[in-house]
N, C-alpha and C positions, 0 to 999 in steps of 0.2 A: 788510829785516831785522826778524825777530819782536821785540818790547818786552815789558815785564811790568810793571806795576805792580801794587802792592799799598800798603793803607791798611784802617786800625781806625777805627768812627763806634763812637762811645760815646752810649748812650742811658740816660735814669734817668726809667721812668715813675712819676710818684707815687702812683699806684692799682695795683691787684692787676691790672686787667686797659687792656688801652689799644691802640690802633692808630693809627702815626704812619706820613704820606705822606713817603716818605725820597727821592724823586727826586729832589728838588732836590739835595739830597747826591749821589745816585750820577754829576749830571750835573758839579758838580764835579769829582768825581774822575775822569771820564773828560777835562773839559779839561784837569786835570793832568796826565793823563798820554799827554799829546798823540797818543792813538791813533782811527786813521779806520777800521780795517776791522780786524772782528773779535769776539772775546763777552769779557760782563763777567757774575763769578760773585760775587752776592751771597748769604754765608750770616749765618744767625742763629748765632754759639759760644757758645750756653748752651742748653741741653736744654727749657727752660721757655719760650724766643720763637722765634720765625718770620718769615722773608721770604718774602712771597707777592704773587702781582699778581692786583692785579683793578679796579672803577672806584671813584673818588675820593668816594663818594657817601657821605654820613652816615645816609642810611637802612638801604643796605643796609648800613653797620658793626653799623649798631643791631642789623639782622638776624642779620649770622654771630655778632655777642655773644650774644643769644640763643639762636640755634641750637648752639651749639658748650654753652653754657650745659645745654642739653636736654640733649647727648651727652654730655658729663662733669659733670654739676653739684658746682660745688666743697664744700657739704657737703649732708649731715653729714660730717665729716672721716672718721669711722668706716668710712663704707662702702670706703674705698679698703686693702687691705693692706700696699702703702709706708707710709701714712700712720704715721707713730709718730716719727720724731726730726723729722718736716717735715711737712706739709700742704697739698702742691704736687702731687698725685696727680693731680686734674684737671688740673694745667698739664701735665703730661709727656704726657697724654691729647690735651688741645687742639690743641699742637705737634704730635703724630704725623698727625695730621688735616689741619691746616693745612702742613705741611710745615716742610722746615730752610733749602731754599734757591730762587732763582732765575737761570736762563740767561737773558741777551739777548744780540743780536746788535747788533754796532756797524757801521754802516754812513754814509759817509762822514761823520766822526767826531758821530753822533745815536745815542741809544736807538733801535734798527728795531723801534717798539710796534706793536702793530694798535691800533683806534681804542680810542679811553678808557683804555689800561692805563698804569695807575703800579706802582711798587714802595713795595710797604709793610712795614713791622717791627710784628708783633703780639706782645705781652706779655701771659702768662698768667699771672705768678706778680713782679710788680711790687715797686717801692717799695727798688731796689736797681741799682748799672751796671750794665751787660752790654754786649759787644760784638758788633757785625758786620763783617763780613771782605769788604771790596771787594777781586776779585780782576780785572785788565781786561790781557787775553793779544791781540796783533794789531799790525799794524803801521801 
């Protein structure tokens, strides 16, 4: 018989920009919701953060802040056209880049990762909640 669970992680990073290994939450809520086979859908619901996988490494964070940094530089605030009631022009940037959500496969009841991957929640536009949407479909 197919199952469904669902659950809200609340996160409040206190800088503008930040990246948090959320696995250990997503692997919670997969024991909760006692499923062995099957996919769990993490997304970011707010336009300015992202869920993405990649390895747990501090350097390379240093790196995509940088890089992503290069590709939107958040100011001068000016250069962006949103900009005017907000200043979150780069973040809606970073996010479109970095992506909204992540697919894994649940297989008998583990994250099925290839070697090194976690799930993370990256924050472009910080200093306030935002949620993510554990979605985990299977039986």
């Amino acid at each position: 018989m197919m199952k469904s669970y669902r659950k809200e992680l609340w996160f409040n990073i206190p800088a503008r920009r930040g990246f948090i290994n959320i696995t250990p939450e997503i692997n919670e809520c997969l024991q909760e919701s006692d499923i062995q086979e099957g996919m769990v859908l993490v997304n970011a619901m707010h336009i300015t953060a992202s869920v993405f996988i990649n390895d747990a490494e501090s350097g390379l964070h240093q790196d995509m802040e940088a890089w992503l940094e290069k590709l939107a530089p958040e100011k001068p605030h000016t250069q962006y056209h949103h900009n005017g009631f907000e200043d979150n022009a780069d973040a809606h940037l970073k996010r479109s880049v970095m992506g909204r959500e992540v697919v894994v496969a649940i297989t008998e009841g583990q994250l099925d990762f290839g070697p090194w991957e976690q799930i993370f929640y990256g924050e472009f536009d910080g200093k306030r909640k935002k949620r993510v949407l554990v979605k985990i479909i299977g039986a």
